[in-house]
Each structure stands twice: as C-alpha cells, then as structure tokens.
LUMLO-148162 format. One record per residue (C-alpha): x negated, y, z; residue in one letter. Coordinates in steps of 0.05 Angstrom, whole numbers, plus 5000, padded with zeros to 4 digits. Layout:
x:X y:Y z:Z resn:A;
...
***
This chain:
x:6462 y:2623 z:9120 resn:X;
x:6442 y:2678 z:9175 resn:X;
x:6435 y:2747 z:9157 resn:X;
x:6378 y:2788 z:9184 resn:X;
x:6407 y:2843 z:9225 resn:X;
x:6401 y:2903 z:9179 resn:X;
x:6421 y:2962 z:9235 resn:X;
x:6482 y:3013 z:9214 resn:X;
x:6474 y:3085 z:9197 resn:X;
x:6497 y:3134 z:9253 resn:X;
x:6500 y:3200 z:9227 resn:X;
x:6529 y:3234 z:9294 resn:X;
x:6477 y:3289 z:9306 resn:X;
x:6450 y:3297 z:9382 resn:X;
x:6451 y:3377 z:9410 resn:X;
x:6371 y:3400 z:9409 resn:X;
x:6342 y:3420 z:9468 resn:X;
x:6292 y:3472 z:9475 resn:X;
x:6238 y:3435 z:9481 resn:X;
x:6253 y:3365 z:9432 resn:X;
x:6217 y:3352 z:9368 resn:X;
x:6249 y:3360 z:9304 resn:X;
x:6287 y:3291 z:9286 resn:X;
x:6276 y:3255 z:9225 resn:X;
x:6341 y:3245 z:9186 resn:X;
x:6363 y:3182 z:9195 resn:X;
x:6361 y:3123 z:9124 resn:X;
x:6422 y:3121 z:9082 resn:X;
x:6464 y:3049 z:9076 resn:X;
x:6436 y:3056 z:9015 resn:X;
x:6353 y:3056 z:9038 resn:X;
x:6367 y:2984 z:9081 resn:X;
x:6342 y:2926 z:9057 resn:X;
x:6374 y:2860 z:9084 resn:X;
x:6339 y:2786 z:9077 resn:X;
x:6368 y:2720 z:9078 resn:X;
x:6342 y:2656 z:9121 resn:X;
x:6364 y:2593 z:9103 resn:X;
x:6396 y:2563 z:9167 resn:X;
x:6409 y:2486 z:9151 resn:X;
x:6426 y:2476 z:9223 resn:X;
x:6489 y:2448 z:9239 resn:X;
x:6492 y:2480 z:9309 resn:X;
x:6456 y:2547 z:9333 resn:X;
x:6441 y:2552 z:9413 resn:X;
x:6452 y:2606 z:9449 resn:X;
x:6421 y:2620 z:9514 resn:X;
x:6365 y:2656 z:9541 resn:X;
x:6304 y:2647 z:9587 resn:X;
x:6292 y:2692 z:9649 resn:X;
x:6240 y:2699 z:9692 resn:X;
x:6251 y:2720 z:9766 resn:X;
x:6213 y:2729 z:9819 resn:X;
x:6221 y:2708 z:9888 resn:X;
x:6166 y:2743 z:9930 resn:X;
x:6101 y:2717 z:9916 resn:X;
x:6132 y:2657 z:9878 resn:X;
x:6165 y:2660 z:9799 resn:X;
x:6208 y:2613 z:9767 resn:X;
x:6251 y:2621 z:9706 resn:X;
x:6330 y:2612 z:9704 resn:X;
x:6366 y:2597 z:9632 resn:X;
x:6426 y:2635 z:9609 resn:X;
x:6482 y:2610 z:9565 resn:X;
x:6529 y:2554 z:9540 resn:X;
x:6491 y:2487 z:9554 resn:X;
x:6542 y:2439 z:9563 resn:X;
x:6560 y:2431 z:9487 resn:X;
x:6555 y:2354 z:9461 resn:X;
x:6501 y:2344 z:9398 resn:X;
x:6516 y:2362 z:9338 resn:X;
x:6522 y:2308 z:9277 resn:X;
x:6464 y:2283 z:9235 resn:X;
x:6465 y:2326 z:9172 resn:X;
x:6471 y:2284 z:9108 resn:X;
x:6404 y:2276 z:9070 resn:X;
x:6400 y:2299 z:8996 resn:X;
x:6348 y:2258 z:8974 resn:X;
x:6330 y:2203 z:9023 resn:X;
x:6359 y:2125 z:9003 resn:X;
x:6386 y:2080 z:9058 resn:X;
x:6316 y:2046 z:9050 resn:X;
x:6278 y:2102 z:9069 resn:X;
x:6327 y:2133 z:9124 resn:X;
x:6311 y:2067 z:9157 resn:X;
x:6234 y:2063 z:9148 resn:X;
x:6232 y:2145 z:9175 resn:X;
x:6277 y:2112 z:9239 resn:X;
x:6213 y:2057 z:9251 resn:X;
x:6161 y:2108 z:9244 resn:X;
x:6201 y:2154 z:9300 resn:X;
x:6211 y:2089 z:9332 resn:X;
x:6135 y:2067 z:9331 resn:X;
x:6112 y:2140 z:9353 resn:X;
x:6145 y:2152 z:9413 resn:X;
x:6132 y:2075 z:9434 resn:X;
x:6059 y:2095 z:9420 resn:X;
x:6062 y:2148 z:9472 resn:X;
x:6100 y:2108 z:9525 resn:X;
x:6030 y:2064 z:9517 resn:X;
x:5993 y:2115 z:9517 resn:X;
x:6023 y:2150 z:9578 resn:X;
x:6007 y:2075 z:9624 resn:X;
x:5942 y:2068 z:9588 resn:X;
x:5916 y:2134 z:9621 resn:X;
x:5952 y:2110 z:9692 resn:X;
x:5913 y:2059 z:9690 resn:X;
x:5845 y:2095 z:9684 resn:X;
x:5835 y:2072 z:9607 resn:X;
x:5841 y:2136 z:9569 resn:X;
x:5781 y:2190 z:9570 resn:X;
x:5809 y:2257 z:9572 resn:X;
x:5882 y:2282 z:9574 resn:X;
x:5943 y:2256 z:9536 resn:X;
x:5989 y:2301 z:9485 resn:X;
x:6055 y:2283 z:9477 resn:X;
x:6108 y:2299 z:9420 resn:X;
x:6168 y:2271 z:9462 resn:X;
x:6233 y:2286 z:9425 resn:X;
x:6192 y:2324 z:9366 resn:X;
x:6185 y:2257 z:9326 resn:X;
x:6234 y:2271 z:9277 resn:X;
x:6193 y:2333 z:9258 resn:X;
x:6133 y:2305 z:9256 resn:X;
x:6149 y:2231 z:9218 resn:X;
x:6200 y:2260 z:9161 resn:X;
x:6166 y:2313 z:9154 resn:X;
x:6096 y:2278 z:9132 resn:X;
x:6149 y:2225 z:9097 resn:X;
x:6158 y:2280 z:9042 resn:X;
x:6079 y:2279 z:9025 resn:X;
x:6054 y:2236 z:8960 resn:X;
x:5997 y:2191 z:8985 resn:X;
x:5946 y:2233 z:8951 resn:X;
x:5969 y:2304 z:8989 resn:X;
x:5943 y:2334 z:9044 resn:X;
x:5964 y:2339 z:9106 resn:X;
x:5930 y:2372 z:9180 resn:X;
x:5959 y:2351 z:9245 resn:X;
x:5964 y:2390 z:9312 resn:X;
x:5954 y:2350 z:9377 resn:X;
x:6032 y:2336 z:9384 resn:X;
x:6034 y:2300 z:9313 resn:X;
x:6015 y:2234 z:9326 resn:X;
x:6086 y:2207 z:9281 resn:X;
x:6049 y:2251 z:9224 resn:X;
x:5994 y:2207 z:9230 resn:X;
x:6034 y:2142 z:9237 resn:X;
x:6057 y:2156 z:9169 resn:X;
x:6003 y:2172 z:9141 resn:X;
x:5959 y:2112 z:9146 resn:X;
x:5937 y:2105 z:9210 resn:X;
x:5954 y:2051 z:9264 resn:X;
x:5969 y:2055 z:9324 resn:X;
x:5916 y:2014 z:9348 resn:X;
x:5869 y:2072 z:9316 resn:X;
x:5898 y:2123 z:9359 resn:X;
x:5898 y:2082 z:9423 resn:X;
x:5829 y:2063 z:9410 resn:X;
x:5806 y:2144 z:9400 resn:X;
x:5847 y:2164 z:9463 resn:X;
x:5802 y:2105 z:9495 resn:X;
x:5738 y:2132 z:9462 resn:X;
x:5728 y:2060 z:9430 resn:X;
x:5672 y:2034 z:9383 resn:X;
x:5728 y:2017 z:9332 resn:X;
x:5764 y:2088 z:9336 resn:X;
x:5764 y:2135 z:9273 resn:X;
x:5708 y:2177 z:9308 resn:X;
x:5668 y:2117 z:9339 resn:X;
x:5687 y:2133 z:9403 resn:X;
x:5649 y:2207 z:9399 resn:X;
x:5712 y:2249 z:9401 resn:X;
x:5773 y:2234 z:9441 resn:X;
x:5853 y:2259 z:9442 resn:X;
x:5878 y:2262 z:9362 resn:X;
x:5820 y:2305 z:9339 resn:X;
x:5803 y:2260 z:9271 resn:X;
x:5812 y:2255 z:9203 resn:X;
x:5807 y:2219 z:9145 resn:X;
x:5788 y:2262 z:9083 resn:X;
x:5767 y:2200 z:9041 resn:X;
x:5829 y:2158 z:9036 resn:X;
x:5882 y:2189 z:9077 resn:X;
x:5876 y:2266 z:9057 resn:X;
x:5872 y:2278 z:9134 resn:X;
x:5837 y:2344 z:9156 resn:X;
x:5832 y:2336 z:9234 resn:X;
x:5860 y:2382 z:9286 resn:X;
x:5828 y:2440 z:9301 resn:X;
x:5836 y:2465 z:9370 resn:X;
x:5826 y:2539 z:9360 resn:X;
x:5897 y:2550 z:9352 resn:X;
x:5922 y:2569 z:9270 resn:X;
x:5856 y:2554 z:9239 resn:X;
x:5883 y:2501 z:9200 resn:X;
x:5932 y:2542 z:9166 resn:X;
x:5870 y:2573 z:9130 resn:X;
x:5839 y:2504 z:9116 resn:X;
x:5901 y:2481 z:9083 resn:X;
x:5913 y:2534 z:9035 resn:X;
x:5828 y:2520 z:9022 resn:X;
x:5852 y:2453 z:9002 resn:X;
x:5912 y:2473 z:8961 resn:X;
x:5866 y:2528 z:8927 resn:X;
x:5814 y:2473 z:8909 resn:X;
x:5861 y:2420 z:8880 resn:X;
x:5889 y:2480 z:8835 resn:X;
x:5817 y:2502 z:8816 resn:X;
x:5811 y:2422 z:8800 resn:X;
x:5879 y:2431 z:8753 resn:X;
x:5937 y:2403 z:8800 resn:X;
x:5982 y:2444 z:8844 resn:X;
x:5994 y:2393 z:8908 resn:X;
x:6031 y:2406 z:8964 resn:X;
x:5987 y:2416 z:9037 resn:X;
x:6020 y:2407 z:9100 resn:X;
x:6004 y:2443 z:9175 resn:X;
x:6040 y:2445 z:9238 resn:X;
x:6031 y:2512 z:9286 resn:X;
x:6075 y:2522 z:9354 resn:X;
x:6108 y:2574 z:9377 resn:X;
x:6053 y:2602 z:9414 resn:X;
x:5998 y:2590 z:9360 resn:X;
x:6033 y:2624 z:9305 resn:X;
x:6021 y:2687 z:9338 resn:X;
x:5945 y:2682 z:9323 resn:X;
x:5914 y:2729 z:9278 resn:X;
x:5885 y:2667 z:9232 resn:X;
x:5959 y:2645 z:9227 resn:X;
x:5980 y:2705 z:9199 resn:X;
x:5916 y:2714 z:9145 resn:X;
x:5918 y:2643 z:9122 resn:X;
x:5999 y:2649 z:9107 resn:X;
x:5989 y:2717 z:9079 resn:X;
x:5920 y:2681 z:9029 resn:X;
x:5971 y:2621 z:9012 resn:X;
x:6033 y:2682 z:8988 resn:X;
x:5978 y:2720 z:8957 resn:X;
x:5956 y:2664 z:8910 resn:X;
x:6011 y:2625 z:8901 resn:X;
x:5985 y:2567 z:8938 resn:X;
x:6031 y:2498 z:8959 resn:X;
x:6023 y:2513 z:9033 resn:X;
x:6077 y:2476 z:9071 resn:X;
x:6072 y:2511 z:9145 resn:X;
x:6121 y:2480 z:9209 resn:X;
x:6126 y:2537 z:9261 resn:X;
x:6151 y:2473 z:9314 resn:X;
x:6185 y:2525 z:9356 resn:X;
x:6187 y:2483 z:9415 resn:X;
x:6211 y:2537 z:9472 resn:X;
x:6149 y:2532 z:9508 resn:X;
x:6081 y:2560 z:9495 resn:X;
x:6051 y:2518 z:9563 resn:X;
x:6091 y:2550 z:9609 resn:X;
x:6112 y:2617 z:9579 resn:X;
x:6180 y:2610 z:9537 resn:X;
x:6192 y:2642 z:9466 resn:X;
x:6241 y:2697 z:9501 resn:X;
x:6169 y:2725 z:9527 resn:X;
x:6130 y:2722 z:9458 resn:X;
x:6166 y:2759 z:9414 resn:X;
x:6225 y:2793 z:9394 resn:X;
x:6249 y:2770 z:9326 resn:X;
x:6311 y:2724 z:9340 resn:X;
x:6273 y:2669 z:9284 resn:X;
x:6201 y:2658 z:9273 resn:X;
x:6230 y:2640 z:9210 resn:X;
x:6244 y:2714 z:9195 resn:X;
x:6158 y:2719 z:9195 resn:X;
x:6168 y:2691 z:9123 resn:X;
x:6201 y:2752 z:9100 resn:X;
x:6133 y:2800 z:9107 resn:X;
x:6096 y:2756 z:9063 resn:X;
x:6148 y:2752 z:9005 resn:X;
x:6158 y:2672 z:9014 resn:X;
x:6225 y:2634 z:9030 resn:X;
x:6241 y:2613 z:9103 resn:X;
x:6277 y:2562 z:9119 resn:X;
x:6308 y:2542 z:9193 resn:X;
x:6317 y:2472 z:9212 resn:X;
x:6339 y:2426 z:9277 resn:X;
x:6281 y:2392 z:9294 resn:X;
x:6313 y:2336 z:9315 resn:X;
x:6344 y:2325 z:9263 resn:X;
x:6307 y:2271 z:9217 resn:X;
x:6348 y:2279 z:9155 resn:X;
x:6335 y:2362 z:9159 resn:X;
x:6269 y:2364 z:9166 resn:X;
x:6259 y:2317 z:9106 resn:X;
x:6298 y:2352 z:9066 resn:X;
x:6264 y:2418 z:9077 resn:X;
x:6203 y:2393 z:9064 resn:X;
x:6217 y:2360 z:9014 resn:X;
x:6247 y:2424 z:8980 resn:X;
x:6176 y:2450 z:9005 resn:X;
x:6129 y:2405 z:8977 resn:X;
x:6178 y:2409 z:8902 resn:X;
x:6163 y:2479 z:8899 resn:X;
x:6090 y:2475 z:8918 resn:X;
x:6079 y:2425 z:8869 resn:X;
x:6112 y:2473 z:8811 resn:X;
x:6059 y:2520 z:8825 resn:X;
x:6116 y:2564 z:8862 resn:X;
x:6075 y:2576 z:8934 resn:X;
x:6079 y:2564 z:9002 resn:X;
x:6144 y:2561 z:9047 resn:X;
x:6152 y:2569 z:9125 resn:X;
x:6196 y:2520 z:9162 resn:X;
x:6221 y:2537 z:9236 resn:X;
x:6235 y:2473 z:9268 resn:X;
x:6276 y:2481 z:9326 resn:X;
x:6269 y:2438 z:9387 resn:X;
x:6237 y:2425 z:9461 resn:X;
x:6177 y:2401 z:9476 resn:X;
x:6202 y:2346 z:9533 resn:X;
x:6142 y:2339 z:9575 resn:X;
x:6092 y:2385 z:9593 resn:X;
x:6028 y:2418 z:9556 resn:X;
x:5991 y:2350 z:9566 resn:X;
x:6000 y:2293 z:9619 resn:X;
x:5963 y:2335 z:9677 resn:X;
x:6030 y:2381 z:9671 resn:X;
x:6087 y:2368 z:9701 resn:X;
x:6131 y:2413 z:9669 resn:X;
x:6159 y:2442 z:9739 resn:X;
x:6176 y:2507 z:9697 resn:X;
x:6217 y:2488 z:9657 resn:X;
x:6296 y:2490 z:9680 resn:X;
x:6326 y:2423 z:9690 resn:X;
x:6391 y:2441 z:9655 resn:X;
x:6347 y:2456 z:9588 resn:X;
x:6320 y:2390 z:9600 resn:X;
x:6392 y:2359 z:9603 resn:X;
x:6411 y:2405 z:9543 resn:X;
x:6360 y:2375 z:9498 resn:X;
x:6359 y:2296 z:9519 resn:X;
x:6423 y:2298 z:9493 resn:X;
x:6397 y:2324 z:9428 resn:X;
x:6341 y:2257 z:9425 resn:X;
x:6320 y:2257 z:9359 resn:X;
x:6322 y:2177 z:9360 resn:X;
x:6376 y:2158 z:9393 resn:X;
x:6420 y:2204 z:9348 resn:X;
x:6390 y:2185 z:9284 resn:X;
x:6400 y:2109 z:9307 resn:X;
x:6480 y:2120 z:9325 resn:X;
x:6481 y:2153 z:9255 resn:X;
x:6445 y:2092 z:9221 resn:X;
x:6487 y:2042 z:9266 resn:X;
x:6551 y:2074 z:9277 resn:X;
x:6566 y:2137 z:9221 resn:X;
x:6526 y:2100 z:9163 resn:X;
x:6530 y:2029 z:9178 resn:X;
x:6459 y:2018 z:9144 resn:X;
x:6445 y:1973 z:9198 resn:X;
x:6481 y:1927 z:9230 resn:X;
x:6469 y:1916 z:9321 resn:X;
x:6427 y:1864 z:9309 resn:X;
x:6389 y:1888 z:9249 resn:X;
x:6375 y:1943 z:9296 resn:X;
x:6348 y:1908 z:9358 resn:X;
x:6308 y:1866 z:9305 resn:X;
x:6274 y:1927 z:9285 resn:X;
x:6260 y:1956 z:9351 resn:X;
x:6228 y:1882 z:9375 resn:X;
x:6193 y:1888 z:9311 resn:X;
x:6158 y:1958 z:9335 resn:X;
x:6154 y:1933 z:9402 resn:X;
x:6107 y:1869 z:9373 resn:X;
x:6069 y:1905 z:9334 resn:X;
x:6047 y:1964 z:9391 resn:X;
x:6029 y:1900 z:9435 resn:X;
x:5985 y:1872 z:9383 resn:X;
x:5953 y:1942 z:9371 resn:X;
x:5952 y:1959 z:9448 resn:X;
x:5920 y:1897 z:9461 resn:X;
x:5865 y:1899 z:9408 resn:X;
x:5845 y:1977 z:9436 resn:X;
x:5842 y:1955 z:9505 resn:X;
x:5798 y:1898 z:9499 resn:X;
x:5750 y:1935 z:9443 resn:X;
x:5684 y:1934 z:9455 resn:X;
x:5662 y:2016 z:9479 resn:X;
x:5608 y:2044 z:9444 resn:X;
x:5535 y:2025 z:9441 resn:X;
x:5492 y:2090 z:9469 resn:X;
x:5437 y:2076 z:9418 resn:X;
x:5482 y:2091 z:9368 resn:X;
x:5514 y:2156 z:9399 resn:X;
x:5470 y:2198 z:9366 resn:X;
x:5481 y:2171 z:9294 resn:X;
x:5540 y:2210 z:9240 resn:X;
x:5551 y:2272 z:9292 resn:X;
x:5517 y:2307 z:9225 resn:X;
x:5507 y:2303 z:9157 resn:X;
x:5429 y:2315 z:9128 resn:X;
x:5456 y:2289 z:9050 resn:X;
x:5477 y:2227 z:9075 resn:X;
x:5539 y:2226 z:9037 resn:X;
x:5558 y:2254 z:8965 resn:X;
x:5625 y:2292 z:8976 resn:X;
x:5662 y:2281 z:8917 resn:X;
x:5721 y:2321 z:8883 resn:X;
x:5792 y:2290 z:8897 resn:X;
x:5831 y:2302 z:8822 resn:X;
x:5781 y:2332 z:8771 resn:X;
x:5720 y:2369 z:8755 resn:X;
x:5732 y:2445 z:8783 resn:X;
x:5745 y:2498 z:8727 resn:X;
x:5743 y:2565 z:8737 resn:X;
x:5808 y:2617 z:8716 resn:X;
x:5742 y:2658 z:8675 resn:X;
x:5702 y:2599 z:8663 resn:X;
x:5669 y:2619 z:8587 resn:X;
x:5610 y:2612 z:8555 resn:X;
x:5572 y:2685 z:8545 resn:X;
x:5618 y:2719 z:8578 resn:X;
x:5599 y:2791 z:8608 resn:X;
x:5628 y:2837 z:8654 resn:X;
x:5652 y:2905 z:8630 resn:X;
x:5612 y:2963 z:8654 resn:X;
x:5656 y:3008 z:8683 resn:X;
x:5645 y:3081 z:8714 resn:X;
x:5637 y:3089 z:8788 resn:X;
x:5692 y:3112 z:8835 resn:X;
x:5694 y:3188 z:8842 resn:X;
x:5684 y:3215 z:8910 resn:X;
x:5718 y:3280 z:8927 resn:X;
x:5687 y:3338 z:8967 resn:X;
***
C-alpha cells in the first residue's frame, strides 16, 4: 500500500525581518489528513526523465536504476486457468493485428495513420475481459485488444483502417473511430481528448434511471487526463454514485513530452482522492492485475457503490502513431520496458510458473491466432472499397431508426402522479 506523503510539522520559528509579512502558524500533526492508494504492483520504478538542451537542439536523458529484471506475474484472484488462457489469445491476436496493420500501411493499403498499443495489450484485453456482454465500454485509439474482446474481428478493424465497404463505418471513417451501440455496447472514440469520460458516466446514469446499476468502462492517457472534461465527468460520476470504471494508461509519454513534465503528483492515481473515490495503482503489463482491478471495479459499480480510477502503469513502445518515430524517447527506457512485454511474461507464467499449457499447446495456440489474422487480413485486403453513390447515405439520421432503451422503461427518482413543487420564498439579497 503507498502512503500519500502527508508533510511534518516544523515548528522552528524564522527571525522577522523588517520588512516580511506576518507568517501564518503552521497546521498541527493533528490538522493533516493522510490517504491511502492501493498499490497492487509488485515492483515500483524509480527513475526520472530530464530534458537538456544542447544549443539549438533538446533531447531528454533518464535517471535511475534500469537494469532490474521483471518482476513476477501477480496471482489472479478470480480468473480460472480457462480464462487466463483465452485473455493470453486475445493479447496474442491484438498485437498480431497491429504487426498487420503496421505492413498493410507500408504497402500503401491503409488510409490515414496507424495507432498502436504495443506492450499495452494486457491493459487493454483484461481489462474489457471483466465487462458482462451487456456493459458498456468506450475505447481510445490505442485499445484495439478492448475491441478484440469485445466482439469485433479483426478483419473489421483491418477493413476500417482500409476504409472498406464491409468496415463498421462503410468505409466513411477510418483509424478505430466506431462503435457498436446496438449489440456490442460500443460508444466510439472520441478524439477531443476526455470526452468520453462524460459519455460514459451518461450511460451509467441512464441504465440506473432504467433500474440497473452496470458498470461503464473508459480509457484516458496520461496526457488526456489533464483535460478539463476529464476532470468534470469523474467529478459527475463521484457526485452521483455512478459505475464509472476510468484507466488513466499512464504510458510515460504524452507524444513526446514525458509525465515528469505534466504534473507533479508522484501517481495520477492520487487524482482519485479529490473526488472522494478509491484509486487503485496497477502494472500495466501485468494481465492478471489489471483484471483483477477491474474486476473489483466493475463489482462495486454494479452494487450501486460508484466509480473507481485505475492508474495503469506502462510505456507506450512506439511512437504517437506510425508517422513517429519515437527518436525522443531514451533507448535505455526502451530496453527497460521490453523486458517488461506484457506477452511474453504472461506466456512464461502460463508455460513455465503455471504449467496451464504445455510447449506445444502453446505454439498450437499462437498458429491458431496466426490462421485466423491471415484469413481476416486476407478478406480486408481484397474487399470491395466503397461505392461513391452510396457515400452520402447513414452520415445522418432524419428518424430513420427508433433508438430503443437497453434494460427497461426509464423511471424517474420523483416520478408521481399529481405531484407539485413546494412554493418556497425567494433568496434574500443583502444591501
């Protein structure tokens, strides 16, 4: 468990000068207040990012301890050797995905950029994993895994990165920005950073006004969570109790300004602390972590308890999007973290420490994953690309469509036949 610093008392009184203000006595032991974060990590880093400069030119330089081996997987409370193992394919299937995804724009096939969540797919798969199939859940651009597991294929997100006929959006949208808010309880990514932190706890609020408390799950970075939206949708969720799971995926790097430079709180976790709700700090790369907090997450949501922030920590491994190289970063961070790959370790701790899978169980799986992205790949590539004539069809709604409630007729906390508002005397105004 980490302890927020608190401060100590000093007491020691400074000689006045002529000229200095008077100084406020300084708060007994007794006035500080001291909050705990939940720390499930089973290693903490220490270093620190620098920026120097070198004339004209500025590069950054990393401080600390890097050479340390990774830590071990931390024991899951909940998940079964069954599900440890379907959590591995989906990690498996996502970062496979991208490797596609990566030649497919090489080879001129993919409109627009590529976003990678290299070595943040055990974040985003277990994560989603904790969801029931009638929850919510909205994805940022790194979160393909989230997507994975949640119903899509990866033929649907090859085919929307192509701008395909067959892609979720018809080929009018490309990158991950779709949804599915008929079967999959998908809201799409929104790219003004934090705005779907707001949506989220909209859904949550109308499932309770419907009679259910679900759990809703968003993704924000490092850099996004210090929007202004971020912080009024969190503080909306506290306020009325909604099941708002948030990930703060702290991944170091805000495109190419690191978290030393953002702000000063030593967790982003800590953030949970101003609006009354429990943090919780987790390895990012560590699959069987980040289930269990959100699993813990969605539990409480789902008792009507509210929302709970989860700091996942980990590196993003490639840059903002394919067009950046990454030539910030520090290589020895980049050594740091490879040996902290979220998939290789969980597959030496399903191999090796668990023994839930045997060598060739194991390679059976991965050709599995590898047969099924062919089959997907090759069905994007050689859909057909939209017709024009249609291009102008479902960009809006004129009552095309009934939208229909998801659990139960909406009823209202004052919802009562003849019911009137008290009459009450005005606010006084004073002179």
């Amino acid at each position: 468990m980490a302890k927020k610093r608190s401060g100590k008392t000093n007491n020691t009184k400074a000689p006045a000068s002529k000229n200095s203000r008077p100084r406020v006595a300084a708060p007994q032991a007794s006035d500080q207040r001291c909050y705990t974060i939940a720390d499930w990590r089973l290693e903490k880093p220490d270093f620190k990012i620098e920026q120097q400069r070198e004339g004209e030119e500025v590069r950054y330089i990393v401080h600390g301890d890097l050479s340390r081996a990774a830590p071990p997987i931390r024991e899951s409370k909940y998940l079964t050797r069954e599900q440890h193992i379907e959590i591995y394919r989906w990690m498996l299937l996502n970062r496979r995905m991208e490797a596609a995804l990566e030649n497919l724009y090489k080879q001129g096939k993919v409109v627009g950029g590529v976003y990678f969540g290299l070595g943040q797919e055990a974040c985003s798969c277990a994560s989603t994993y904790a969801l029931k199939k009638d929850e919510w859940m909205g994805p940022m651009i790194r979160n393909q895994g989230s997507l994975l597991v949640k119903g899509f294929s990866a033929r649907d997100i090859m085919m929307q990165y192509m701008a395909k006929a067959g892609s979720p959006t018809f080929g009018k949208d490309a990158s991950s920005h779709f949804g599915d808010i008929r079967e999959r309880n998908v809201v799409s990514p929104i790219s003004t950073l934090g705005d779907l932190i707001p949506v989220l706890t909209g859904v949550a609020l109308g499932a309770r006004l419907q009679g259910r408390n679900i759990a809703v799950m968003t993704y924000i970075g490092d850099g996004g969570q210090s929007t202004g939206v971020t912080y009024e949708g969190l503080n909306f969720a506290a306020v009325q109790n909604l099941g708002l799971v948030l990930f703060v995926e702290n991944n170091i790097w805000a495109y190419s300004t690191p978290t030393d430079e953002q702000f000063l709180v030593k967790d982003l976790a800590e953030r949970a602390i101003a609006y009354g709700i429990p943090g919780v700090i987790v390895d990012g790369t560590d699959a069987c972590q980040v289930y269990d907090a959100a699993h813990e997450a969605c539990e409480r949501a789902r008792r009507g308890e509210g929302p709970t922030l989860i700091e996942a920590k980990m590196m993003r491994m490639k840059g903002h999007a394919i067009h950046d190289a990454a030539q910030y970063v520090p290589r020895p961070l980049f050594e740091y973290w490879t040996r902290r790959d979220p998939i290789a370790r969980f597959e030496n701790y399903l191999v090796n420490v668990k023994k839930w899978l045997t060598r060739e169980e194991n390679d059976k799986l991965i050709a599995d994953v590898e047969r099924q992205l062919n089959e997907d790949r090759e069905y994007a590539v050689n859909s057909p690309m939209p017709d024009a004539a249609t291009t102008p069809l479902d960009v809006w709604c004129e009552g095309c469509h009934e939208v229909k409630v998801k659990y139960a007729v909406p009823k209202y906390p004052n919802e009562k036949k003849n019911v009137r508002v008290k009459q009450v005397e005005t606010a006084g105004h004073l002179r």
